[in-house]
Structure formats: C-alpha cells, structure tokens
C-alpha positions as CSV (number, residue, x, y, z in Angstrom):
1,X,68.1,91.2,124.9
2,X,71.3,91.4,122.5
3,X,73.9,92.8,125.4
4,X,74.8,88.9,125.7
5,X,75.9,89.0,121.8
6,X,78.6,91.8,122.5
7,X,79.9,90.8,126.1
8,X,79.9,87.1,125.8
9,X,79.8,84.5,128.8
10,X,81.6,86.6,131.1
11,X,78.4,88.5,131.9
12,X,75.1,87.1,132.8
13,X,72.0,88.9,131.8
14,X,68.3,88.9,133.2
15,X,65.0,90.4,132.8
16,X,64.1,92.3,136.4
17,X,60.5,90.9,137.6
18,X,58.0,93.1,137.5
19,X,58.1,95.4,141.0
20,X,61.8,93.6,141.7
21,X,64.1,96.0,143.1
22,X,68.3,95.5,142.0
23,X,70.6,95.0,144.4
24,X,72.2,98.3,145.2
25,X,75.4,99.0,142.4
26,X,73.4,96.7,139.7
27,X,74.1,97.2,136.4
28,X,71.0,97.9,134.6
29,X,70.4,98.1,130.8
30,X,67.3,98.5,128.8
31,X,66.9,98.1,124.9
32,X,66.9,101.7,122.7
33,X,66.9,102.0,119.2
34,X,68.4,98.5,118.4
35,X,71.3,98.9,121.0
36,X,71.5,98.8,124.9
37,X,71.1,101.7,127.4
38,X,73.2,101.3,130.8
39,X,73.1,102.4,134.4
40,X,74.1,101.8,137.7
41,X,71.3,101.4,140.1
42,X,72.4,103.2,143.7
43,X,69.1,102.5,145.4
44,X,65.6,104.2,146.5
45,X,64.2,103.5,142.8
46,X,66.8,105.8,141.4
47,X,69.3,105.0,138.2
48,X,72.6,107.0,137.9
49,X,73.3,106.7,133.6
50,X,74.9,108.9,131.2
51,X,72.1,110.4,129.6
52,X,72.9,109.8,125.9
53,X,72.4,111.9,122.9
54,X,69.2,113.3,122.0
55,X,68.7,114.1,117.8
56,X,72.2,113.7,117.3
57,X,72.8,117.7,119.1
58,X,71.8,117.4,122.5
59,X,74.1,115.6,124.6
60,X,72.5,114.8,128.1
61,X,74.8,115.1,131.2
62,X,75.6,112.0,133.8
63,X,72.6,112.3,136.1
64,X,70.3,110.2,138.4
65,X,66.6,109.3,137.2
66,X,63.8,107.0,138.7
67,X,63.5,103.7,137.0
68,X,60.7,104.8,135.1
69,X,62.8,107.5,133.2
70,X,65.7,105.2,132.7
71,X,63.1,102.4,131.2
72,X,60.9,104.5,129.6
73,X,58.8,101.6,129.4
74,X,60.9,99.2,128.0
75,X,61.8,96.1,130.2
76,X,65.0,96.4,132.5
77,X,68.0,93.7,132.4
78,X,70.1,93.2,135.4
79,X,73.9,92.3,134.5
80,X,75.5,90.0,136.9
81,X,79.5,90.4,136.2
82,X,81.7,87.3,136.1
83,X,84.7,89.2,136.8
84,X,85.4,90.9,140.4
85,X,83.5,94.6,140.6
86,X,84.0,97.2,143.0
87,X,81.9,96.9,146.1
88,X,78.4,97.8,146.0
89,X,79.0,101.2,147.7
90,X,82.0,102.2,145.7
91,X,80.2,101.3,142.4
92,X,77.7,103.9,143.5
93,X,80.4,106.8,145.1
94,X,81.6,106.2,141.4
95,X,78.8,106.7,139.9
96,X,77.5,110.0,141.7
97,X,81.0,111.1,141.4
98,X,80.7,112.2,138.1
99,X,77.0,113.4,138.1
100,X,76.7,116.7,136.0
101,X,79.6,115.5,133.3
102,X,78.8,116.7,130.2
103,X,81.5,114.6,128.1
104,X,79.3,112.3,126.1
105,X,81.3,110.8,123.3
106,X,79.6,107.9,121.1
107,X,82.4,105.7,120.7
108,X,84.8,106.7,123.6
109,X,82.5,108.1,126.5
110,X,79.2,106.6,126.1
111,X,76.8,105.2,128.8
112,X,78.5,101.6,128.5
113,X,81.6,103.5,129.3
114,X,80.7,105.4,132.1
115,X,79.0,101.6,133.7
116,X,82.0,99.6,133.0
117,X,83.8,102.5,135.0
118,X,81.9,103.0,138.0
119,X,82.2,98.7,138.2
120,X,85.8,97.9,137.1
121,X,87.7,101.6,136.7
122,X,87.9,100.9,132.9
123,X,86.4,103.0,130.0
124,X,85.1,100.0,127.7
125,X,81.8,99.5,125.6
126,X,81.4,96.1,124.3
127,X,79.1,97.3,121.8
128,X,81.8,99.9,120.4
129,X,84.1,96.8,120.2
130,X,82.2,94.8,118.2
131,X,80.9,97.6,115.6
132,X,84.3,98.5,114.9
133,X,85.0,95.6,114.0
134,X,82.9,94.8,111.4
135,X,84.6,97.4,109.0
136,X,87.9,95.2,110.0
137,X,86.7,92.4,109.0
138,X,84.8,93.4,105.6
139,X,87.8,95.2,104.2
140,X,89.8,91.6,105.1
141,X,87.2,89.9,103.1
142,X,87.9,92.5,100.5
143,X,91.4,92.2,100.2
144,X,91.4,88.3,100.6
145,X,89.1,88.3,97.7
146,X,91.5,90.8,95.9
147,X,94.9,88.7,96.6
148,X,93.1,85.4,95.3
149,X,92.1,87.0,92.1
150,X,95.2,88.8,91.9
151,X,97.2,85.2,92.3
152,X,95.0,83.2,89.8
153,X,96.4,85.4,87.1
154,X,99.7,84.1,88.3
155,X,98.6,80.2,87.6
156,X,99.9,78.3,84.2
157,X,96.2,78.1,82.9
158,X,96.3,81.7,82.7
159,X,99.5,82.3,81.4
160,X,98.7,79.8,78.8
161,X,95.6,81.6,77.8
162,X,96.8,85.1,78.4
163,X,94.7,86.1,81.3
164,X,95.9,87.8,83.7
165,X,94.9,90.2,86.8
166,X,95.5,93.0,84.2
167,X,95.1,91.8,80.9
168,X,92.5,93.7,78.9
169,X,91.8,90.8,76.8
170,X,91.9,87.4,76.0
171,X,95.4,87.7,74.1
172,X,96.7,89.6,77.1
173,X,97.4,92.6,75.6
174,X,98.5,95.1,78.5
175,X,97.6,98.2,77.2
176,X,100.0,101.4,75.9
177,X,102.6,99.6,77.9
178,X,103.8,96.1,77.0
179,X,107.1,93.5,77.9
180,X,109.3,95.3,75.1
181,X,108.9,99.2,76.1
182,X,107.0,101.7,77.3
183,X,107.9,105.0,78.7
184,X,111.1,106.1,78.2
185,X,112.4,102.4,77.1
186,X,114.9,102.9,73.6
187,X,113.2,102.1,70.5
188,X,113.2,98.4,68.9
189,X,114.9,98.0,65.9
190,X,117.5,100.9,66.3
C-alpha cells in the first residue's frame, strides 16, 4: 500500500481481514491505477466515496456503494488517524451530506478530499501534495545546476583560460558584442 509514502506517520494503515467489518466512520482506501481510492465507511457494508473520473470525461457524483463496488476486487486498507477526527457519527452525517455532488476536481476536489473533509473539515489530498511537488523540486535541481555553471565561469581558472558561462570559445570571444562596443557604443579610434 503506498498511502503511507504520502501521509507519513501521522496515519496508520492496515489491510482489512477478509470478512472484517470497519468500524463505522473508517476511512477506507483501496489501490487504483498506481494511486489510492478513499471512502468513508457509514456502516451495513456500504462505502460513501467520491466516485472519481471515468476516461478522463465522466465525472462520477459523491454516492454510497457496497464494499464490493468500492474494492472492485482489490484489497481494502483501513486508515487509523493520529490526529483527533470527528466522531464516528458526524464523519458519516458528513459524508451523506454531500451525496449527489457532482464537483469532482483532480487536484482540488478529489476523493482524498472529500475523506479528509468528512474526518477533519479540511479539503487536503496528500497525494496532490506530494505530486506537486516534484515539479518544485526538479526545476530547483535545474536552476541549482544552472547557478553553479553559471558561477564557475566567474572562477580565476576560467578567466585565465577565457571560459566563461558565455564564451563561444576557448579565447572567449563573446560574439557580435565584445568589452569595447557594441550597439550604439561610439566608434574606437575616432
């Protein structure tokens, strides 16, 4: 299960034994196409989940299914929250509250959403967090990597040799535009 890579420690995760039933106001999630589906269980087998995005067109609405259609076959995960929840029968007047919605969003209204509201009354997906991020970091890496080769031309050795950042070869010629003029500069020699 790879839910514990994007919440951390503050959540406890576990496989549900085969013909265990939650505790009413669980949070459930089960593996689909490489991320996590969630739901709140709110008891008699039934699973109250946003239900997703079908071919990238058809977005599902909020709405209760039995545990078969929430598995589909795939093994369930209960979530046991570090972190104070809403009581058991709030969690699930939450969640039936807003069975029907038809506001599916990917990154800002997704099934991890809709859970993490029904439990704690805030709109968060941990797996949202930590896929935005990578983008973050990789264009730090970038730029780090940019800045170091930018400052290296900045080093005696270079100047010595004539390399720098944008020297176009080893004599360091710059180009049309050199130290003496360019561009509107007067003419040498007048």
């Amino acid at each position: 299960m790879n839910y514990e890579i994007y919440c951390g420690p503050r959540r406890c995760v576990r496989a549900l034994a085969p013909g265990e039933t939650p505790p009413l106001g669980a949070h459930l999630v089960t593996t689909w196409h490489g991320y996590t589906h969630h739901g709140i269980y709110v008891g008699d087998g039934n699973i109250v989940h946003y239900g997703a995005l079908m071919y990238d067109v058809i977005r599902k609405p909020v709405e209760e299914v039995s545990m078969d259609a929430f598995a589909e076959g795939r093994p369930v995960f209960v979530v046991t929250h570090c972190e104070g929840s809403f009581e058991a029968a709030e969690v699930i007047r939450r969640a039936r509250s807003r069975l029907g919605e038809k506001k599916y969003r990917l990154l800002s209204n997704n099934c991890e959403h809709f859970v993490e509201w029904c439990l704690h009354d805030q709109h968060r997906s941990f797996q949202v967090e930590v896929a935005l991020q990578f983008p973050r970091w990789f264009g730090e890496r970038i730029l780090a990597a940019f800045l170091k080769w930018a400052k290296w031309g900045q080093t005696p050795f270079a100047r010595k040799w004539g390399l720098t950042p944008f020297s176009t070869s080893a004599s360091g010629a710059r180009g049309s535009v050199g130290r003496s003029g360019g561009a509107g500069a007067p003419p040498q020699g007048v």
